[in-house]
N, C-alpha and C positions, 0 to 999 in steps of 0.2 A: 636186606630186601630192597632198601631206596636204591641202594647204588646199582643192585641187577639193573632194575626200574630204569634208573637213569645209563645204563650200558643199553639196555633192549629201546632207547627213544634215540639215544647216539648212531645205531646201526640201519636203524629206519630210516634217519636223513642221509648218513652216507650213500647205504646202497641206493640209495635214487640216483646219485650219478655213478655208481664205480659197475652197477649189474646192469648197462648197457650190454647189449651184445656184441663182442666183438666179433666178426666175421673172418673166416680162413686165417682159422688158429693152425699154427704146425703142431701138433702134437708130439714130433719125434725131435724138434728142437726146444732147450728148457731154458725158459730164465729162474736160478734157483737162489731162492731169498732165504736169507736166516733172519729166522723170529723168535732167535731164544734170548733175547736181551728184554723183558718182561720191562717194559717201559712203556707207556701209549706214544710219547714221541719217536723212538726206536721205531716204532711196530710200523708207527702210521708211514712214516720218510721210506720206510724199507716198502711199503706195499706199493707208495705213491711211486715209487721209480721203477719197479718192478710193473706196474702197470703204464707207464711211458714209454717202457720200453716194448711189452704187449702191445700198445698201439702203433707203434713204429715199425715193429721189425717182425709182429704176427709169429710170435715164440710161444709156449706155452707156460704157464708161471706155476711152479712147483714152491710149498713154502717148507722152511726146515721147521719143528715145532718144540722145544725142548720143556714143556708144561700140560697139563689139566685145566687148565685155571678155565674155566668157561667163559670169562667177560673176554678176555682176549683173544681166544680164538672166535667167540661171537664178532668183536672189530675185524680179527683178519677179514673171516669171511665177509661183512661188510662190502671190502672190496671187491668182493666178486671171487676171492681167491679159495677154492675147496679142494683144493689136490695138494694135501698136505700128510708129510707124515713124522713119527717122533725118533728121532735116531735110538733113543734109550734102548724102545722093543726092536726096535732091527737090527742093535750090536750083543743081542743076547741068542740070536739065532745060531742053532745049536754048529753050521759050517763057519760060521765068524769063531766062535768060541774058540773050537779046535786050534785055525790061524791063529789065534792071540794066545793062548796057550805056547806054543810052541815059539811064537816071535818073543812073548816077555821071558820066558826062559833066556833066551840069545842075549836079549839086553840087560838082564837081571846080572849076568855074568859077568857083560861088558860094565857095568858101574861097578862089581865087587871087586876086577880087576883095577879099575884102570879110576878109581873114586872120583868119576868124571860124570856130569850130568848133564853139563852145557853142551857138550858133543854132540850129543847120541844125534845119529840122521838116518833117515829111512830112503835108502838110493843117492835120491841126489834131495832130499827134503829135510832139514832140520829141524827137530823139535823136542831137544832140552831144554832150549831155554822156555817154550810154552809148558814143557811139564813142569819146571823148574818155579814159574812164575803161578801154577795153576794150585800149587802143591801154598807156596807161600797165603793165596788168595783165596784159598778152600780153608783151612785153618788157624787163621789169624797167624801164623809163622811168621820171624821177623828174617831167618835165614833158616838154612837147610844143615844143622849139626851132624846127623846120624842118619844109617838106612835104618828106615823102621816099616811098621806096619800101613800108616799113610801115605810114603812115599811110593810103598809097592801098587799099592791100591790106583794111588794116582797113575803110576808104569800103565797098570795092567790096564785102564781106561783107557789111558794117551793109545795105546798099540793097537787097541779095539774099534778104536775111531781111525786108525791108519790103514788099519785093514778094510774096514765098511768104505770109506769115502775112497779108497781106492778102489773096491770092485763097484761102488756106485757110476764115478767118472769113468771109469773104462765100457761098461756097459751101457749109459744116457748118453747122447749129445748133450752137452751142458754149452752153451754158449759165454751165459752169465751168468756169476755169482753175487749177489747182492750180501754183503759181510756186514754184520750187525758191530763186530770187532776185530780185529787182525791179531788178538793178545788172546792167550789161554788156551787151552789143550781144545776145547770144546768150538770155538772161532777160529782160531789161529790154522789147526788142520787141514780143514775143508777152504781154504784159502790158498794153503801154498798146495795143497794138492790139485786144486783146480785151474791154479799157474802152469801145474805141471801138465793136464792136459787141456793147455791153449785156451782156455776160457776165460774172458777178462773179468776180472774181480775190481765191482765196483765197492769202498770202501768210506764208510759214512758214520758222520757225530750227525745229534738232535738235540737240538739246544734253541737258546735266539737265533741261531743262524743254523741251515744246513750246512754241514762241511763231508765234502765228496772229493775222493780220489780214484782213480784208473791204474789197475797193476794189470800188465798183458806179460811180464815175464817172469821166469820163477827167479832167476837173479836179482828181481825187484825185492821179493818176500818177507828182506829183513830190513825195508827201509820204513820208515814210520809214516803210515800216514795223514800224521802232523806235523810233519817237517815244514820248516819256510819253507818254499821254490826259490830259492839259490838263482834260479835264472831271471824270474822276475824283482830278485833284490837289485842283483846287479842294474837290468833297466833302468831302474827307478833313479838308482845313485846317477847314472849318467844321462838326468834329464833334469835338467836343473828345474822349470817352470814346475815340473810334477811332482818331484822333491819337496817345491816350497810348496805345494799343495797340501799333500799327507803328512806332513810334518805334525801342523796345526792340527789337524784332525785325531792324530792318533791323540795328541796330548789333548784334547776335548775329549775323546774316548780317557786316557787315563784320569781324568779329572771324575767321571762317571761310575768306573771301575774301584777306585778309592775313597769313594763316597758308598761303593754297597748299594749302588744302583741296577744292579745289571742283576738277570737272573740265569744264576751259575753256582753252583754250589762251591764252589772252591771262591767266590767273592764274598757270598753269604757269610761264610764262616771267615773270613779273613777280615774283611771290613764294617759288614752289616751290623749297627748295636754296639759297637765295641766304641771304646775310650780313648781319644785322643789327644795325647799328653806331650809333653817338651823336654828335653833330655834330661834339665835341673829334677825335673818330676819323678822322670822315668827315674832317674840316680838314686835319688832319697827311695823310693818305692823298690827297687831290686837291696838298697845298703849298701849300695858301692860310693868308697869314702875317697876313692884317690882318684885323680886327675888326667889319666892314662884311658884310650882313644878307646868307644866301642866299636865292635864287630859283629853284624850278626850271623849266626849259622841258619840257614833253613833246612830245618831236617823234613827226610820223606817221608810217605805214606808207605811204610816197609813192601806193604802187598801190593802196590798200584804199581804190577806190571815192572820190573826194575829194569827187566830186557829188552823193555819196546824202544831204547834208544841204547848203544854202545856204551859200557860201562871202560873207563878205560885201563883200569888196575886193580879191581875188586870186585867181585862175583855176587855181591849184591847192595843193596843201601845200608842194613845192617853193618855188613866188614869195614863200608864207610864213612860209616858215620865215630864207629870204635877206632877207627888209624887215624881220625880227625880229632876224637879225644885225646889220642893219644900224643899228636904233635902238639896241639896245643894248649894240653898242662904246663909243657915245658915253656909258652910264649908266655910270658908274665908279664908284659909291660904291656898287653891287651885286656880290655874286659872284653870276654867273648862273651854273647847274648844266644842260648839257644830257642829258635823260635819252631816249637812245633808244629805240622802240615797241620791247615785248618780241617780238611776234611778224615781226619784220622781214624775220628770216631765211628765215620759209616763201613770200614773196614775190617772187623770183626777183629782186633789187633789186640793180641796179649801183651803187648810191650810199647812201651816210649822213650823219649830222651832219656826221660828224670831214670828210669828202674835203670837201664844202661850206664847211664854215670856210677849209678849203685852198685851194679852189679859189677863194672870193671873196675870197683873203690876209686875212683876217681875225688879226693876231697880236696882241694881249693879254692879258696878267696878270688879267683878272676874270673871263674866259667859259671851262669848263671841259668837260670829258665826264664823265660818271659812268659809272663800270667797270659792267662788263654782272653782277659776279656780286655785287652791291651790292642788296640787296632794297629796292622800294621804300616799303615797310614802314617804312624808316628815317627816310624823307624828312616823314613826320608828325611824328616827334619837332622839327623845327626849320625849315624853310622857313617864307618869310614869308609865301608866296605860290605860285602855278603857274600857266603859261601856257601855252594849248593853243590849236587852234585851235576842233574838235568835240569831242575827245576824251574818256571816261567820265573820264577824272582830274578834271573840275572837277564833277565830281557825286559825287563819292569825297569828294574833299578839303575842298570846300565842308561838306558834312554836317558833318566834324570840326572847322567854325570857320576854315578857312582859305584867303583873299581867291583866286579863281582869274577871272584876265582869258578871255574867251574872245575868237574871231573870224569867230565860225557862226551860223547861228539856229539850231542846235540846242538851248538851250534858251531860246531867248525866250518872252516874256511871264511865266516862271516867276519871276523875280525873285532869285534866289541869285548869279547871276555876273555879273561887269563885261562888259558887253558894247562890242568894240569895233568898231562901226559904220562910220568911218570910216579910214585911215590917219592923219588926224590926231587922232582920239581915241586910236587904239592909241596912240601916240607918249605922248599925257598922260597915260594909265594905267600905260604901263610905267616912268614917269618915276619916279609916285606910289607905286608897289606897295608899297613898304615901309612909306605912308600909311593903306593901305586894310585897312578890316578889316569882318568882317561882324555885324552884329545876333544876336540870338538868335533873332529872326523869322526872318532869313537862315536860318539854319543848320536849322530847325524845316523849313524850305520844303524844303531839301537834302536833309534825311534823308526828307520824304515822297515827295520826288522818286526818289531813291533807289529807297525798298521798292517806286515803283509797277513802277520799271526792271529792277530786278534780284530779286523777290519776287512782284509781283502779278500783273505781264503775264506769262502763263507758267505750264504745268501740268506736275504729272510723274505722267506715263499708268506703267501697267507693262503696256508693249505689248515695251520692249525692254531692254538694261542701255544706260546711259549713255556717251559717247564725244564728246573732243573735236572740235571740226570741223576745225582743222588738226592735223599732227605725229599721225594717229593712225596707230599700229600694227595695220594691217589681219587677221594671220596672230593675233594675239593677241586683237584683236576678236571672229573669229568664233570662235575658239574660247570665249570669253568668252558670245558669244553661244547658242550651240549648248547650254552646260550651260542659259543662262536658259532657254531655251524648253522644257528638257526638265525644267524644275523649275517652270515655268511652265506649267500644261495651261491652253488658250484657253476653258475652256468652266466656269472657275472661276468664282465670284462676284465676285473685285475685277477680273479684266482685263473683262467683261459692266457693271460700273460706270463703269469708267475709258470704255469704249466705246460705254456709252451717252450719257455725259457728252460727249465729243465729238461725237457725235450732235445732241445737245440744243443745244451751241455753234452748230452749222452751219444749225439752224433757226431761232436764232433771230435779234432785233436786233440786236445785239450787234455791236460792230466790232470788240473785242477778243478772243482767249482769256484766260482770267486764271484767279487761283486758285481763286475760290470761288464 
């Protein structure tokens, strides 16, 4: 009952400024927001851009709704937003039915044939790898062994939502899509189908910072939008004055970052409260008695999405992480260090490192687990090296001088990581790792990669206070929230900057939001 209380006093100060009247609304042009990402940071970034863009361009804002929950539809509306509806009851309508009926049949086929998941595309729309990644993320799956009764399930969803959001766009004007996520059958869809008829798809995190990106083509659909910009890395390296600018800064930023400063879930668990120890320590503590270099692995969050960046020899983090066991039983003049994703636990996951080493019998004296309350803060003082597949560790670590093998395009063309291309190059790189080491170029490339990642891309509005995306404490949230906005009046001169400022972003060329 408090926390109704305090949702029903939250909605009373917003709508005082979001249920202005906006005058000469188009009705038959749509900005169409998704708000199935049940987050109040999520909700609130998606409503607030969606209503910037209502002010600007007098579109009508349709929101998608994938919930009951009454506090957060009380927030949407808040904004003034009531033209909402929930796809769940629209894809069960009995002419949808029919359609997906007869389209999963077709696909059900094309996977018994062809034991292909990653393929499947609807025209010219891809969307294996979202069933593929949705099916992992629904069930705690660490990969896809066998067709069974969940993966049909998940088919018969994916098809149903192919079929709706394509007779939806061929029937609305949509202009814009506002994407709560680009990853998963349920976001992923209504994204690249919205590519496909000409609507630009703005694409956005909620965190310390807002982070936005612009997709206007459907050829864009499988790029991440977390990627550096490539374009502004290169600037940077060929401006020397602004190089030695951000240099400093990022590593002020990492100094923050590795202390458990920052509010991000993936810091929280990785830094926050944990133990920071020195290799003699760390030695005695794992019982490694011999003198031979460590390396650590970061292993993934099996379900965090494995597709949303290029995997470049293995169909998912699981096959990767077991052909990385498997080369490096045989490297014995390494202590490999496996450090598990901190945030693994908010993923509903049946499986980790350690069961995996079990289950592929993997028993030796070199390959070890690193205790979870172990900060990884420590592992700068001494590894020779780190191995990941996409993972922000080899742009972390990299910065600091040291050699990190990858097995993604995540960051290719940038030049700071080993990329391994092949499984017989991963095999010769992990051979080498206590070989390799990086330039001062290298590492200059890292840390500008770095500030563009974790510094540039990325704005902090004070539209709301800050919250992690996972592990957050919702009943603490709003109460958290409710003091800002009542210490925050909307009609101030910094929130009217920060709000024109987004404004400004959404008209212009720009692909990215960024700092400045």
């Amino acid at each position: 009952m408090g926390k109704n209380n305090i949702v029903e006093r939250i909605c009373n100060i917003n709508s005082k400024l979001w249920h202005k009247n906006n005058k000469n609304i188009d009705d038959k042009h749509i900005v169409l927001v998704d708000l199935m990402v049940e987050h109040p940071t999520y909700i609130m970034s998606s409503c607030i851009i969606a209503k910037s863009i209502e002010s600007s361009k007098k579109k009508q804002i349709v929101g998608i709704l994938n919930s009951k929950r009454s506090n957060y539809i009380k927030l949407i509306n808040s904004y003034g937003i009531k033209n909402t509806f929930n796809t769940k009851r629209e894809r069960f309508k009995l002419k949808i039915i029919i359609k997906t009926t007869a389209l999963f049949v077709y696909y059900l086929f094309k996977i018994l044939i062809t034991r292909n998941i990653l393929d499947l595309n609807y025209l010219e729309i891809q969307f294996g790898d979202l069933l593929y990644d949705s099916i992992l993320r629904k069930y705690g799956f660490a990969t896809i062994k066998r067709i069974d009764q969940k993966l049909l399930f998940q088919l018969f969803v994916g098809v149903s939502l192919i079929i709706f959001w394509d007779d939806y766009f061929r029937k609305n004007k949509v202009d814009y899509l506002i994407a709560g996520h680009t990853v998963y059958l349920q976001y992923g869809i209504p994204m690249r189908i919205a590519l496909k008829y000409k609507a630009q798809v703005i694409a956005k995190r909620a965190g310390e910072y807002l982070y936005a990106y612009k997709y206007n083509e459907i050829k864009e659909s499988n790029y991440s939008d977390i990627s550096i910009d490539k374009m502004y890395f290169k600037y940077i390296l060929n401006k020397i004055e602004l190089k030695k600018k951000v240099i400093p800064e990022i590593h002020d930023y990492y100094n923050r970052r590795l202390g458990g400063k920052l509010i991000d879930h993936d810091v929280l668990a990785a830094y926050k409260d944990k133990i920071l120890i020195g290799e003699n320590e760390f030695r005695r503590l794992l019982k490694i008695t011999n003198d031979n270099p460590i390396v650590v692995i970061f292993n993934h969050a099996y379900q965090d999405a494995p597709h949303g960046f290029k995997l470049y020899f293995n169909k998912d983090y699981y096959e990767w992480f077991i052909d990385t066991l498997h080369i490096i039983k045989e490297i014995k003049y390494i202590n490999w260090v496996i450090k598990e994703h901190p945030s693994l636990k908010y993923y509903n996951s049946n499986i980790n490192g350690l069961k995996i080493i079990r289950e592929q019998k993997i028993n030796t004296d070199h390959i070890f687990i690193a205790p979870d309350n172990i900060s990884t803060s420590s592992f700068y003082n001494f590894t020779k090296g780190i191995v990941t597949c996409n993972g922000t560790s080899a742009l972390e670590f990299s910065s600091f001088g040291i050699p990190s093998i990858v097995c993604g395009d995540r960051y290719e063309e940038l030049e700071f990581t080993f990329e391994a291309k092949t499984k017989i190059k991963y095999e010769q790189l992990l051979s080498s790792i206590n070989k390799l080491s990086l330039s001062n170029e290298q590492v200059e490339k890292a840390s500008v990669a770095s500030y563009i990642y974790f510094i540039y891309l990325g704005k902090k509005f004070n539209f709301y206070p800050d919250a992690p995306s996972l592990g957050l404490d919702e009943n603490k949230y709003f109460e958290q929230l409710e003091k800002f906005l009542e210490n925050n009046q909307f009609d101030n001169s910094e929130f009217m900057i920060d709000f024109t400022s987004l404004g400004k972003f959404l008209e212009s060329e720009d692909k990215y939001l960024h700092k400045t």
